[in-house]
Each structure stands twice: as structure tokens, then as C-alpha cells.
N, CA and C atoms as a LAMMPS dump frame, in Angstrom:
ITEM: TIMESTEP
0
ITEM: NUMBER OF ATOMS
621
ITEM: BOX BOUNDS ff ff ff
-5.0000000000000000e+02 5.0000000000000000e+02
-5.0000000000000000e+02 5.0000000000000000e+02
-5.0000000000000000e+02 5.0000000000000000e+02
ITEM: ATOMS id mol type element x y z
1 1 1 N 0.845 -1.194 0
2 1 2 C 0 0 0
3 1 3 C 0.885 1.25 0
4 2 1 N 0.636 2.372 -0.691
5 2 2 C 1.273 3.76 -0.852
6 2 3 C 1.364 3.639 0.562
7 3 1 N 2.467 4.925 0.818
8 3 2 C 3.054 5.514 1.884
9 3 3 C 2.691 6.814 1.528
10 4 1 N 1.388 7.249 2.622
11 4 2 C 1.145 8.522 2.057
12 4 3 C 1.768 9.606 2.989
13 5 1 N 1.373 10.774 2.23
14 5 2 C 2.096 12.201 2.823
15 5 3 C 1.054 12.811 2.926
16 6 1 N 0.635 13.75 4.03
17 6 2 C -0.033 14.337 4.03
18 6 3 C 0.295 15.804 5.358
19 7 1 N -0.098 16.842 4.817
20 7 2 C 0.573 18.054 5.689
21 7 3 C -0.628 18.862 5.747
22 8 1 N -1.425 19.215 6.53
23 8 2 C -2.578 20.438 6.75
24 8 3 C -2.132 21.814 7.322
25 9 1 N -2.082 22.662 6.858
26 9 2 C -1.454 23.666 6.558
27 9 3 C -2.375 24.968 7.025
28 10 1 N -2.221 25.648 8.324
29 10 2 C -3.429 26.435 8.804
30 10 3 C -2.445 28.184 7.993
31 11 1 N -3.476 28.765 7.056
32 11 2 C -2.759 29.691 6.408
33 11 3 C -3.686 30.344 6.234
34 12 1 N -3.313 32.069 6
35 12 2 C -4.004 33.245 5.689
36 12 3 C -4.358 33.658 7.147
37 13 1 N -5.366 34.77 7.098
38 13 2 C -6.052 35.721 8.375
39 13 3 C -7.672 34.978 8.159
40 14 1 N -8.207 33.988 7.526
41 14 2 C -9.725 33.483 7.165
42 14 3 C -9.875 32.116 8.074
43 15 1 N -8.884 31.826 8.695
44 15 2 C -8.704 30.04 9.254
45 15 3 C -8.896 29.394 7.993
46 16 1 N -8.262 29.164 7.053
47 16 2 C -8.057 28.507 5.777
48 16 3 C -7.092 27.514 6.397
49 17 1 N -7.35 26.378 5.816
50 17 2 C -6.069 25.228 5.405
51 17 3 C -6.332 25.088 3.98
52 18 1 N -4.683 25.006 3.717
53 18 2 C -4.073 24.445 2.615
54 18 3 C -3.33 22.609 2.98
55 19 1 N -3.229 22.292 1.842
56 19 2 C -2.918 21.013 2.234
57 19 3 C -2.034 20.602 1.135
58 20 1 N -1.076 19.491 1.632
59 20 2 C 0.032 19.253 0.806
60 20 3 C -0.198 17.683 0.844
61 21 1 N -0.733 16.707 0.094
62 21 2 C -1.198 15.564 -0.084
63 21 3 C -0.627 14.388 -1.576
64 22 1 N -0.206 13.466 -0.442
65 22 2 C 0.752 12.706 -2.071
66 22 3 C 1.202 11.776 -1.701
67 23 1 N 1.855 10.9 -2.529
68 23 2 C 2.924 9.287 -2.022
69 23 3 C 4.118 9.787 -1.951
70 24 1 N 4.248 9.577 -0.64
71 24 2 C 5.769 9.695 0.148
72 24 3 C 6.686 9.199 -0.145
73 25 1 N 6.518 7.689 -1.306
74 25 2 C 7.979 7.189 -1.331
75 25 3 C 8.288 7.809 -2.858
76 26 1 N 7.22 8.423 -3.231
77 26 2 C 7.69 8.581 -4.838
78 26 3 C 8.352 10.689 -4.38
79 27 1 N 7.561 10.823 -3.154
80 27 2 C 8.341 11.921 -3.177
81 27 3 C 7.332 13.346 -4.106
82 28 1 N 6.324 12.494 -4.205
83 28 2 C 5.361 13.801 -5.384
84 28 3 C 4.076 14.352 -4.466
85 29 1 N 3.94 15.635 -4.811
86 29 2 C 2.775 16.176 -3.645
87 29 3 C 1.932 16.809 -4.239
88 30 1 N 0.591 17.05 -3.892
89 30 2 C -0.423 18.162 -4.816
90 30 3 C -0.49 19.057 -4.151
91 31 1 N -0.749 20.044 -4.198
92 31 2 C -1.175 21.262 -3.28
93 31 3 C -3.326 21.151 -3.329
94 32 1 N -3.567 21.175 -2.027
95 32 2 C -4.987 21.517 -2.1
96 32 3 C -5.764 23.018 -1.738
97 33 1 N -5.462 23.938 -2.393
98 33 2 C -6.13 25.505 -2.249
99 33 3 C -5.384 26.073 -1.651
100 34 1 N -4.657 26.346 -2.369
101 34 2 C -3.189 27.017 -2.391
102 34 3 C -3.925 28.858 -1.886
103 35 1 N -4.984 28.911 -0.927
104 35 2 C -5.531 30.442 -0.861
105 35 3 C -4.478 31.536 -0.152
106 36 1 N -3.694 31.027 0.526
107 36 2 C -2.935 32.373 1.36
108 36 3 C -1.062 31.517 1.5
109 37 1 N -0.285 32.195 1.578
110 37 2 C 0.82 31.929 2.16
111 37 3 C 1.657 31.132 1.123
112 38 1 N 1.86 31.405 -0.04
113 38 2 C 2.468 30.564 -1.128
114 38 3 C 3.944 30.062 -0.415
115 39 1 N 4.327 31.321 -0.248
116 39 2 C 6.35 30.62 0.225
117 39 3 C 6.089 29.904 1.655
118 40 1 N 5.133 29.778 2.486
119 40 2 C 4.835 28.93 3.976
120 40 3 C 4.851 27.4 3.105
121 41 1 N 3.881 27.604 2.015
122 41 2 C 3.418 25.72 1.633
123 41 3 C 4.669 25.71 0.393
124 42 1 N 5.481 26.357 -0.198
125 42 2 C 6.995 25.505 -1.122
126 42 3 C 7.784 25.091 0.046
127 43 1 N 8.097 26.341 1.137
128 43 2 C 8.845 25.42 2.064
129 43 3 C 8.254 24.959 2.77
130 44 1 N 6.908 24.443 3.35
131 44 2 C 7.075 23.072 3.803
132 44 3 C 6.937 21.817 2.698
133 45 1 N 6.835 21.88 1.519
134 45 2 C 7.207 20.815 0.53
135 45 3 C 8.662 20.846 0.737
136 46 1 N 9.661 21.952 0.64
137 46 2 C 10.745 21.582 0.482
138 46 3 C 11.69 21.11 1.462
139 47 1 N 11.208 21.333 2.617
140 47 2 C 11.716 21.043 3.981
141 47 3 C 11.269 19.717 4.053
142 48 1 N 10.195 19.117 3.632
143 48 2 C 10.011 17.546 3.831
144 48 3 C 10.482 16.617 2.958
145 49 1 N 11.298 17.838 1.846
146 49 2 C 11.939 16.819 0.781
147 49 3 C 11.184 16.275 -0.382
148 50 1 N 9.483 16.933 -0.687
149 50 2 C 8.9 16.242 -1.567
150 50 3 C 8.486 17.667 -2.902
151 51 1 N 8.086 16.761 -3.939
152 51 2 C 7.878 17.749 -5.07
153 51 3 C 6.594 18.159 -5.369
154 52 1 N 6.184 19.14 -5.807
155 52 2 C 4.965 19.959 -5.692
156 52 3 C 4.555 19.436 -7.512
157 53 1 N 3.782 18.457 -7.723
158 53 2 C 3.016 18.604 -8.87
159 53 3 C 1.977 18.48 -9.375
160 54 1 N 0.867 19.06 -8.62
161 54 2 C 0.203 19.369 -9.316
162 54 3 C -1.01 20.374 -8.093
163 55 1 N -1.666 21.346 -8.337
164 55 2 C -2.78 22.207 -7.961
165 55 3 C -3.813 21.747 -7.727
166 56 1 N -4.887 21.566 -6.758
167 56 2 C -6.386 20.751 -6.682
168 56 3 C -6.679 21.965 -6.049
169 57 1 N -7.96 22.721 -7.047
170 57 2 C -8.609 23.605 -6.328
171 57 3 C -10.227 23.099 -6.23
172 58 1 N -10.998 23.257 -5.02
173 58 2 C -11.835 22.949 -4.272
174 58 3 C -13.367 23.828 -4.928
175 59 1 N -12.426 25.004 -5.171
176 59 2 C -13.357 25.811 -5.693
177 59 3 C -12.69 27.392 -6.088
178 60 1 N -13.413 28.222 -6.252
179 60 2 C -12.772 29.051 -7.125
180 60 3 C -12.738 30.661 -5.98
181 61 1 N -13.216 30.869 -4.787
182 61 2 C -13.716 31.963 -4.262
183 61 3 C -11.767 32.529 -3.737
184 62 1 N -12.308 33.79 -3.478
185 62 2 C -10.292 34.366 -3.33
186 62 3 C -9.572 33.626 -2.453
187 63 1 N -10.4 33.096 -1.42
188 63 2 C -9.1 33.051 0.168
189 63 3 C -9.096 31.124 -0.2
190 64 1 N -9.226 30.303 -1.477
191 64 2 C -9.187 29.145 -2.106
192 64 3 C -7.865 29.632 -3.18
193 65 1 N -7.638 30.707 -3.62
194 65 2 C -6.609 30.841 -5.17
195 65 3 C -5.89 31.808 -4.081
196 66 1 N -5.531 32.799 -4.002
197 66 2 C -5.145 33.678 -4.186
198 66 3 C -3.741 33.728 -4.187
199 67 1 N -3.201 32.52 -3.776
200 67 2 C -1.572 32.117 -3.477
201 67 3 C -1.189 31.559 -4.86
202 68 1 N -2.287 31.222 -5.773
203 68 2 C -2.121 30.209 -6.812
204 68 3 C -1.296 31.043 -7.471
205 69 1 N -0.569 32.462 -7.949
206 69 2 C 0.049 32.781 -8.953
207 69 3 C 1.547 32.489 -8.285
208 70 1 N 1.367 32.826 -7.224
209 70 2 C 2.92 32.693 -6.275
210 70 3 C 3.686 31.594 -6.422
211 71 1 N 2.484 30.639 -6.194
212 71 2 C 2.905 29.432 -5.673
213 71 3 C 3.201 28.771 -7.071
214 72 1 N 2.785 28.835 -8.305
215 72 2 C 3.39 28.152 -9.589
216 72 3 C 4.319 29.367 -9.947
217 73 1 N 5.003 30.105 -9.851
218 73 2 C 6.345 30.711 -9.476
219 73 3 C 7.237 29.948 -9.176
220 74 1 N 6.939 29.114 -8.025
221 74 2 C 7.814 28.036 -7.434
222 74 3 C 7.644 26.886 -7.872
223 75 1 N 6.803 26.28 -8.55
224 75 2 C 5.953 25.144 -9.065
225 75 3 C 5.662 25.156 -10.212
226 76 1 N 5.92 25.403 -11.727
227 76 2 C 4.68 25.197 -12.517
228 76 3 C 4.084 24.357 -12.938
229 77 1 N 3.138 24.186 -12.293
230 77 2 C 2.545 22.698 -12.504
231 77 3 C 0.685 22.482 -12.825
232 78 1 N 0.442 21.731 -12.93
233 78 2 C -0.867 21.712 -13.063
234 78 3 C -1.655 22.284 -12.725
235 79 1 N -3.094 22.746 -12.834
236 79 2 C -4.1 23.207 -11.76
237 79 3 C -5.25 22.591 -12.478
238 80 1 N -5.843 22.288 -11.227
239 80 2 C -7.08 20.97 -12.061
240 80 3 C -8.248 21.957 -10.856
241 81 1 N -9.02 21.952 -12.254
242 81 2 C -10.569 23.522 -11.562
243 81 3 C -11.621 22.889 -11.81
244 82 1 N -12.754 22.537 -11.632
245 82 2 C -13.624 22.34 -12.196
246 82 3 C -14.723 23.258 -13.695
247 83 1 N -14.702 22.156 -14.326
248 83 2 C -15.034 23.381 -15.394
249 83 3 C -15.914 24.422 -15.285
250 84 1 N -16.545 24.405 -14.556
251 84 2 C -17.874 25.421 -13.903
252 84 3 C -17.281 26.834 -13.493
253 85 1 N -16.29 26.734 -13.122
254 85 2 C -15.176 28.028 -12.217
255 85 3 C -14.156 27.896 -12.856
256 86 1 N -13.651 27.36 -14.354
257 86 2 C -12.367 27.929 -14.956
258 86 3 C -12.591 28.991 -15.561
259 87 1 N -13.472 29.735 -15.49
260 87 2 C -12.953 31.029 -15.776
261 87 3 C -13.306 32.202 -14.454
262 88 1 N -12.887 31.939 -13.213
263 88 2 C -12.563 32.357 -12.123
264 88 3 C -11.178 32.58 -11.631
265 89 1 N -10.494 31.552 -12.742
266 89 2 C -8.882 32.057 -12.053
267 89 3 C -8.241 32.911 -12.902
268 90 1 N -7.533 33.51 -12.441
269 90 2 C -6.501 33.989 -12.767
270 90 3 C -6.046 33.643 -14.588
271 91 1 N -5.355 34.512 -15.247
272 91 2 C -4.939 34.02 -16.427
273 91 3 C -3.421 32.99 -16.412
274 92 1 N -3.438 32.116 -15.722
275 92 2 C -2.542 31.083 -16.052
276 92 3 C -2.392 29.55 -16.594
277 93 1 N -1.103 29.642 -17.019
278 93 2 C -1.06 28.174 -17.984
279 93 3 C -1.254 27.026 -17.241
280 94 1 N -1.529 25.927 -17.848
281 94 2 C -1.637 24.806 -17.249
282 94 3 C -2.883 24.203 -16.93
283 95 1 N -4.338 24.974 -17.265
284 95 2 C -5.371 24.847 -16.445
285 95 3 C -6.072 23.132 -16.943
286 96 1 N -6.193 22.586 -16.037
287 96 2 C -6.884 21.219 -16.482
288 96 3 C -8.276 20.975 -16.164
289 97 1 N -9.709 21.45 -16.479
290 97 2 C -10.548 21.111 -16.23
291 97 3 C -11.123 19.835 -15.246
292 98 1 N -12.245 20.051 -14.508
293 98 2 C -12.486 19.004 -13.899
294 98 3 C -13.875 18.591 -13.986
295 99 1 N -13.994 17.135 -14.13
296 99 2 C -15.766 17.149 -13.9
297 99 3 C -16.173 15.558 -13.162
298 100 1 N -17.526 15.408 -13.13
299 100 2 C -17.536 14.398 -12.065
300 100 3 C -17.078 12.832 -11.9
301 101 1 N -16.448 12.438 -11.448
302 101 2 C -15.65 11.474 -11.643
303 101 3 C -14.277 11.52 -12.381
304 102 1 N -13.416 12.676 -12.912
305 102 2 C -12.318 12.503 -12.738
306 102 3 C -11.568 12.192 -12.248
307 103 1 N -10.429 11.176 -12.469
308 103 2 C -9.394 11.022 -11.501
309 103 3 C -7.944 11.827 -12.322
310 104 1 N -6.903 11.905 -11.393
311 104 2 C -5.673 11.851 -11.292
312 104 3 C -4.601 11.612 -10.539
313 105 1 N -3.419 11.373 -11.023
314 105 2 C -2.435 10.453 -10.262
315 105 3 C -1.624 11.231 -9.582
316 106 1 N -1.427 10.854 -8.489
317 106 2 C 0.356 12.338 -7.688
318 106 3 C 0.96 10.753 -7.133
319 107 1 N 1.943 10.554 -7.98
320 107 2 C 2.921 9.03 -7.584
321 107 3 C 2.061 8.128 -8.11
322 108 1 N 1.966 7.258 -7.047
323 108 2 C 0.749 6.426 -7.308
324 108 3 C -0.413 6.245 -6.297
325 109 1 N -1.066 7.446 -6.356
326 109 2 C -2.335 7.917 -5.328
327 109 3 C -3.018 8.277 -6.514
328 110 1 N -4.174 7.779 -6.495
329 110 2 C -5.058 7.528 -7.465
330 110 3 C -6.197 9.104 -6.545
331 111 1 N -6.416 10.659 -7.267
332 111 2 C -7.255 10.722 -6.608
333 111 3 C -8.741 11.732 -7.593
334 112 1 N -9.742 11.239 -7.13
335 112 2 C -11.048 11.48 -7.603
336 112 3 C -11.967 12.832 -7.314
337 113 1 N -12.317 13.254 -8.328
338 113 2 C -13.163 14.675 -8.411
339 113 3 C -14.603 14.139 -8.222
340 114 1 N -15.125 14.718 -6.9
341 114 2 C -16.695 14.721 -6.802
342 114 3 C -17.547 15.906 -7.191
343 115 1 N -18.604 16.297 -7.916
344 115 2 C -18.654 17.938 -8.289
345 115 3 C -20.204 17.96 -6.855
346 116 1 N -19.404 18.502 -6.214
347 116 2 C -20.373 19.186 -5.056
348 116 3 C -21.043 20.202 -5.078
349 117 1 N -21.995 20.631 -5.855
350 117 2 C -22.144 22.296 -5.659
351 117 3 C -23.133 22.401 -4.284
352 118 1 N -23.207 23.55 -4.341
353 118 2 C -24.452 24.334 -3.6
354 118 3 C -23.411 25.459 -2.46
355 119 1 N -22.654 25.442 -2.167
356 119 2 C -21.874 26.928 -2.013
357 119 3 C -20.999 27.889 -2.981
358 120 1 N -20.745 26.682 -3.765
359 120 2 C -20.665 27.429 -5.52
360 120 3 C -20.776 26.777 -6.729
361 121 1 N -21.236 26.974 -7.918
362 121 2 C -21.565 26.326 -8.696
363 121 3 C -20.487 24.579 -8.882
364 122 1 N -19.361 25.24 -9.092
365 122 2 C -18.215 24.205 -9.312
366 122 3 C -17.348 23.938 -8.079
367 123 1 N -17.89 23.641 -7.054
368 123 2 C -17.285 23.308 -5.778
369 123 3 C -17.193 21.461 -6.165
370 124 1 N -15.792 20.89 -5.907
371 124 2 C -15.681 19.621 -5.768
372 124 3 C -15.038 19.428 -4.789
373 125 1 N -15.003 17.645 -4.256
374 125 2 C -14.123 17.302 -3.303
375 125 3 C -13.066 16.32 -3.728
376 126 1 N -12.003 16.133 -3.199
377 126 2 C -11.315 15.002 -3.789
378 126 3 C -11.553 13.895 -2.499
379 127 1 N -11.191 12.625 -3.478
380 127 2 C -11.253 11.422 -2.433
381 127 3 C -10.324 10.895 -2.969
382 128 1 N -9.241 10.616 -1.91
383 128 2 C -7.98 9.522 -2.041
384 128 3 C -8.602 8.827 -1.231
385 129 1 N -8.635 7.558 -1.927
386 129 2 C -9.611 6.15 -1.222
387 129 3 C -9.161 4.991 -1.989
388 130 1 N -8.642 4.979 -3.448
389 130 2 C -8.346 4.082 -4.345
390 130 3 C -7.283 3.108 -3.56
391 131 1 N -5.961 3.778 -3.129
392 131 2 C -5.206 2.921 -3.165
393 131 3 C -4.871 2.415 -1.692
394 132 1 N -5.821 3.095 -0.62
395 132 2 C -5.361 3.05 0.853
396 132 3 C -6.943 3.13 1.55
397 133 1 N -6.474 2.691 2.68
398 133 2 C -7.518 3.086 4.143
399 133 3 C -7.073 3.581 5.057
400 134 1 N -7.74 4.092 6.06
401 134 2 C -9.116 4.666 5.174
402 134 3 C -9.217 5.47 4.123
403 135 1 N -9.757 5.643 3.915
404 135 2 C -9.964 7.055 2.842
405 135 3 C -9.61 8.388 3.184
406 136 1 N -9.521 9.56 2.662
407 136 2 C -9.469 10.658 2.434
408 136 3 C -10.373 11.538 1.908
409 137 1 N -10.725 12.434 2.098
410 137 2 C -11.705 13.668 1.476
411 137 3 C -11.617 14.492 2.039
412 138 1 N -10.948 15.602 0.617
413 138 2 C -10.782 17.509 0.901
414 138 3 C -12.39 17.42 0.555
415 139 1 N -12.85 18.101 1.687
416 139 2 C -14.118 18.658 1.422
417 139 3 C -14.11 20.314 0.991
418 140 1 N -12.861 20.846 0.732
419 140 2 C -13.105 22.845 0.682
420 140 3 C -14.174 23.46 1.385
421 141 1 N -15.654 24.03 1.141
422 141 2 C -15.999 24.795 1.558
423 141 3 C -17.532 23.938 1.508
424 142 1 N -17.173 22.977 1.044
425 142 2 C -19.047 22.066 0.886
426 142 3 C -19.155 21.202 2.582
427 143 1 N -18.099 20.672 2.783
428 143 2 C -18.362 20.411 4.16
429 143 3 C -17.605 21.008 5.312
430 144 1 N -18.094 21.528 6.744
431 144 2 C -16.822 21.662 7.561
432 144 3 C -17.012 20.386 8.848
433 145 1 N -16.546 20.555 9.703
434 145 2 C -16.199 19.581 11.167
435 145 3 C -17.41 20.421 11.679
436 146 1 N -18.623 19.956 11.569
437 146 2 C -19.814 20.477 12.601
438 146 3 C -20.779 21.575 12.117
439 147 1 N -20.382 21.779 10.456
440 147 2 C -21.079 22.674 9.906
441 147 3 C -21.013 22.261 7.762
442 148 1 N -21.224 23.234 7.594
443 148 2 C -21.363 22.986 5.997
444 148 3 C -21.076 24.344 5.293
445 149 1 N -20.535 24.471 4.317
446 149 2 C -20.215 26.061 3.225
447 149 3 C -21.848 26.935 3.59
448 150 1 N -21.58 27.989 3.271
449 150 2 C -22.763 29.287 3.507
450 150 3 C -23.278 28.73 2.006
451 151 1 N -24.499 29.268 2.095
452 151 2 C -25.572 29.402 0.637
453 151 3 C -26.158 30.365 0.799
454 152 1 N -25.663 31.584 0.541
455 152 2 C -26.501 32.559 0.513
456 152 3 C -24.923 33.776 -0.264
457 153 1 N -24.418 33.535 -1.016
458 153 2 C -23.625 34.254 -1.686
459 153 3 C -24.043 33.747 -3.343
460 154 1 N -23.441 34.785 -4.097
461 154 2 C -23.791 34.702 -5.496
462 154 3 C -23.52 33.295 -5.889
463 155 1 N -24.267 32.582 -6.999
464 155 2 C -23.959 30.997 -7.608
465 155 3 C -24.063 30.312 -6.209
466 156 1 N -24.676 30.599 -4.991
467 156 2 C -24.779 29.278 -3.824
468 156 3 C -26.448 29.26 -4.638
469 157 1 N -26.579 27.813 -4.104
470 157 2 C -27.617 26.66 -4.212
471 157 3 C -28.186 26.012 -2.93
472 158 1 N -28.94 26.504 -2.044
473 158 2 C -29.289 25.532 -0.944
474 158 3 C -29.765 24.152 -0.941
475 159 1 N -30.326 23.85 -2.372
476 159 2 C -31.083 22.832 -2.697
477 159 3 C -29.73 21.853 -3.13
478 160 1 N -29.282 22.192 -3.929
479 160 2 C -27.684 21.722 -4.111
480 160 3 C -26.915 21.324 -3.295
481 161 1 N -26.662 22.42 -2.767
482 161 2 C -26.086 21.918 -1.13
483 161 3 C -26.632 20.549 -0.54
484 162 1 N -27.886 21.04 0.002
485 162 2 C -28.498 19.242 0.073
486 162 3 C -28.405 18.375 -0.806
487 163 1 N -28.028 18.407 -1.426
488 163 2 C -28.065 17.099 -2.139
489 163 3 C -26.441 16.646 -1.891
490 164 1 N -25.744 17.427 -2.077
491 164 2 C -24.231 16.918 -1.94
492 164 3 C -23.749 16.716 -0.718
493 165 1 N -24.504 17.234 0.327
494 165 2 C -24.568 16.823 1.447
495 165 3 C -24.866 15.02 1.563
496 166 1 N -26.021 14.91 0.804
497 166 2 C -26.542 13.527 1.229
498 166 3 C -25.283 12.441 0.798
499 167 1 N -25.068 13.115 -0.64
500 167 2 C -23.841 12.026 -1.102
501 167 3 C -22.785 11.961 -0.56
502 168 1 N -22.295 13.321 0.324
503 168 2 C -20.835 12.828 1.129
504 168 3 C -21.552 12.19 2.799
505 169 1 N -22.807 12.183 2.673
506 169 2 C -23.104 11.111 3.873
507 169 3 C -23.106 9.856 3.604
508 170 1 N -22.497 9.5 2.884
509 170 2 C -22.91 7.688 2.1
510 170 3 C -21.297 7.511 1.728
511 171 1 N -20.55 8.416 2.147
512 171 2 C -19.104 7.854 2.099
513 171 3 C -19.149 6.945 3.221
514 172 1 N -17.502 6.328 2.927
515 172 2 C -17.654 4.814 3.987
516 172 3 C -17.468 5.859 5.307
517 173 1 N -18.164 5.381 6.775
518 173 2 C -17.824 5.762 7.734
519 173 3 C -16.293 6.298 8.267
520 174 1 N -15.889 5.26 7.967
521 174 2 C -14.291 5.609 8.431
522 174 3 C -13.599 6.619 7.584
523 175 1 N -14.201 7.608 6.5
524 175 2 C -13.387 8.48 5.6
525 175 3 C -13.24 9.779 6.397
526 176 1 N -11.581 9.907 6.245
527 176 2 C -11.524 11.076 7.19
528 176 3 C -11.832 12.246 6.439
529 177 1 N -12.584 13.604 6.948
530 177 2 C -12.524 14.606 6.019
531 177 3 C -11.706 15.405 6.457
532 178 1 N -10.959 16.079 5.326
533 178 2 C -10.022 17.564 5.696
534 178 3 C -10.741 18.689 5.086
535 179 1 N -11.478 19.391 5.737
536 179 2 C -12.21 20.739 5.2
537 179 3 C -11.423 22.056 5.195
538 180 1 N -12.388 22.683 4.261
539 180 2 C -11.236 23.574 3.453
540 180 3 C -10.808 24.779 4.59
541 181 1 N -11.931 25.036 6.012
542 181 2 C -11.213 25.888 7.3
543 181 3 C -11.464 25.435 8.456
544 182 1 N -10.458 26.185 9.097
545 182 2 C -10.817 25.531 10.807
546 182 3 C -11.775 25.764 11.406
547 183 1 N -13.296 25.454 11.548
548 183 2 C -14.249 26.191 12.319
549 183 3 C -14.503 25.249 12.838
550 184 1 N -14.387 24.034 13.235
551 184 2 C -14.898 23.17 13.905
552 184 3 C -13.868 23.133 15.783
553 185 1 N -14.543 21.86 16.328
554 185 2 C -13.678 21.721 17.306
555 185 3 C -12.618 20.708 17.557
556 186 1 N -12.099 20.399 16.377
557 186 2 C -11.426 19.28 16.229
558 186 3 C -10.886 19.741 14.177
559 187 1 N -9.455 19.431 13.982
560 187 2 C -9.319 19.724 12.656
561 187 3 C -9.548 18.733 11.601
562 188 1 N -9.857 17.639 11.683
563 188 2 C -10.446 16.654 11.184
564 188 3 C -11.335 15.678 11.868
565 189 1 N -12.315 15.09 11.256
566 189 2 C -12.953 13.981 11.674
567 189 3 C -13.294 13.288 10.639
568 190 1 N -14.193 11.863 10.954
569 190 2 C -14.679 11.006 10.133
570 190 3 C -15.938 11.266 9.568
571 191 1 N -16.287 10.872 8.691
572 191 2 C -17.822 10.686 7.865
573 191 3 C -18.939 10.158 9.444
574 192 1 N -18.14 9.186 9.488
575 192 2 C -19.007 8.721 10.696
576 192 3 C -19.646 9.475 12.111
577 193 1 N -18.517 10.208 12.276
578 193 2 C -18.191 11.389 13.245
579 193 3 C -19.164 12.371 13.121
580 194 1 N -19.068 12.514 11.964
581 194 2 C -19.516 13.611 11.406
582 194 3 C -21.754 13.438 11.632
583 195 1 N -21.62 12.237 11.133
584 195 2 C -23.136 12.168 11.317
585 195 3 C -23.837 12.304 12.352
586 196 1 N -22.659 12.259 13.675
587 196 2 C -23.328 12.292 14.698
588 196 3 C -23.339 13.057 15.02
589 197 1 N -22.453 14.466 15.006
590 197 2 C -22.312 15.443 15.991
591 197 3 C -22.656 16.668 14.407
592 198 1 N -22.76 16.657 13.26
593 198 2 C -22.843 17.571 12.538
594 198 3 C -24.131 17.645 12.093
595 199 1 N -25.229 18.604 12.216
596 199 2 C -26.704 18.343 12.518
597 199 3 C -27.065 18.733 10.595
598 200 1 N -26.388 19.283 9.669
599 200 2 C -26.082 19.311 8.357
600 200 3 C -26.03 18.226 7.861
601 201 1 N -24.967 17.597 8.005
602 201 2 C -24.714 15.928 7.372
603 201 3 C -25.764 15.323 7.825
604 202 1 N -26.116 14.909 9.058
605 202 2 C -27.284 13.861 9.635
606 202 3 C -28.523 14.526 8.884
607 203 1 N -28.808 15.744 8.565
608 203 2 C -30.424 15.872 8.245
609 203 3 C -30.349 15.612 6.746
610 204 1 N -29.157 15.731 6.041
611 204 2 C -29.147 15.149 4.442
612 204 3 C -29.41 14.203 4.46
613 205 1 N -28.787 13.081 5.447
614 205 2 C -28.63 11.535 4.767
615 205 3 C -29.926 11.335 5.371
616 206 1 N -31.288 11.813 5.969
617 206 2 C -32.039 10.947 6.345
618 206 3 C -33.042 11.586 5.644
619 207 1 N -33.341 12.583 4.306
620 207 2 C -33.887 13.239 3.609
621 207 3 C -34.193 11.835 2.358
């Protein structure tokens, strides 16, 4: 089984995490919403010795990009958007569309695009689950630890929201989520976790 890497990264003045996620023995890392602090997340890739290739953005809102020009300065490497919000970033090269059920590889970590909307049109999550257990899921701004993304800003969907709610309640129990800020009381938990104490998740899945 991969030897994974994984680094959660508390960055900006918003309680944002960024995240640095990848196979450790191959030494390759993605960046997940690269929003604040570009030279904080190259050196901690470079201080752990691993390589930055490729961008996973969650979604497209500022304090999610705003590091993204910096940070492929140091990197140029991929950025995989969902197609709904590629034309939200910035004018740079590399852009790789995303849609539901995409995968892509960082080493050999197999990982998967869910298209979540309802806090913005093209909000996805990734799930590294293919090649390890438990699972993994960046939730960005569709789920948090005890709460869920706002719907009430331009392109939010409440009805949407519920629904992608219900589907990340039907992940396997044991999938840990990493959400895209710190507002909870704990910086990660499980799917399982989650149903019990997050009154969002529990009222989707029983809809």
C-alpha cells in the first residue's frame, strides 16, 4: 500500500487550510487551495523533501486561489478547476478542467473529483480512497467539522447543497474529512463522526 504524505497547513487571516497531499515514497505532492501563504506551503514541501506537482482547487472563491500565482512561481505545474469556475482564475497556464468522476495520479495515489455544488456552482471534493484506508476527502468549503459552506452568496444553491450533502453522507464511515477551514472543534474527523455530531450531514442523509 502507498506511503502517504499528508501536511494540513493552517494559512491566511480566514482560518483557511491548505494542504500538501501525495505518495511519500515517490516523493510527489499536490497542493490543495493554495488560498494564502504561497512561500509557507513551497517550504514546507521543500523542507520535507517532496515535489509539488500538481494544484487541486476545491473551488474558485479568493481566500481558495489567491496564493495560486505565487505558488506556480515556485511550481509550474498543473491546476485541475472544475469546469464550472475555470474562468474564475486567474490568467494562467496549465489549467486542467475538472468534472464528475475525474481522476488523477500524484505518484501512485489515485485521486477522484466529486462535483459538489451548492456553495458554488463548481465546488468539488477530492477522495484519495483508491489505493489506501481509510480514505481521504478535501471537502473545501461544501463540508466543515460540525457545519457545511454558507448558501446565501452569489452561484450558492441551498437545494444543491443538500443534495451533496446527502452524497458525502454515504461515504464509507471511516473516511476522514479535511475541510477547506478551521471552524470546527477538532481539525479533522470522520464521515461517521460527522453524522453524529454535525446536525447538516445527519439531516441530508435521512432526507
Amino acid at each position: 500500500m502507498t506511503q502517504l504524505f499528508i501536511r494540513q497547513l493552517a494559512v491566511g487571516p480566514m482560518q483557511n487550510f491548505a494542504y500538501l497531499v501525495g505518495d511519500a515514497q515517490a516523493k510527489k505532492v499536490a497542493v490543495v487551495d493554495p488560498g494564502w501563504d504561497a512561500d509557507t506551503i513551497f517550504a514546507e514541501a521543500k523542507g520535507a523533501g517532496v515535489e509539488i506537482v500538481a494544484v487541486l482547487i476545491t473551488h474558485t472563491h479568493f481566500d481558495h486561489i489567491k496564493a495560486i500565482e505565487k505558488l506556480l512561481n515556485h511550481a509550474p505545474v498543473p491546476v485541475y478547476v472544475h469546469r464550472l469556475e475555470v474562468g474564475q482564475l486567474p490568467r494562467i497556464s496549465n489549467i486542467v478542467t475538472t468534472d464528475e468522476g475525474t481522476t488523477m495520479t500524484i505518484g501512485s495515489l489515485t485521486v477522484r473529483c466529486h462535483h459538489t455544488p451548492g456553495h458554488s456552482p463548481g465546488c468539488q471534493c477530492f477522495d484519495v480512497g483508491a489505493v489506501r484506508e481509510p480514505p481521504l476527502l478535501f471537502t473545501g468549503d461544501t463540508l466543515f467539522i460540525d457545519a457545511c459552506g454558507r448558501t446565501d452568496l452569489p452561484g450558492s444553491d441551498p437545494n444543491a447543497m443538500h443534495r451533496s450533502l446527502k452524497r458525502l453522507a454515504h461515504f464509507p464511515p471511516e473516511t476522514i474529512v479535511y475541510p477547506g477551514h478551521d471552524y470546527g472543534p477538532t481539525p479533522t474527523a470522520t464521515i461517521g463522526e460527522q453524522l453524529k455530531t454535525n446536525s447538516f450531514l445527519r439531516e441530508a442523509a435521512g432526507s
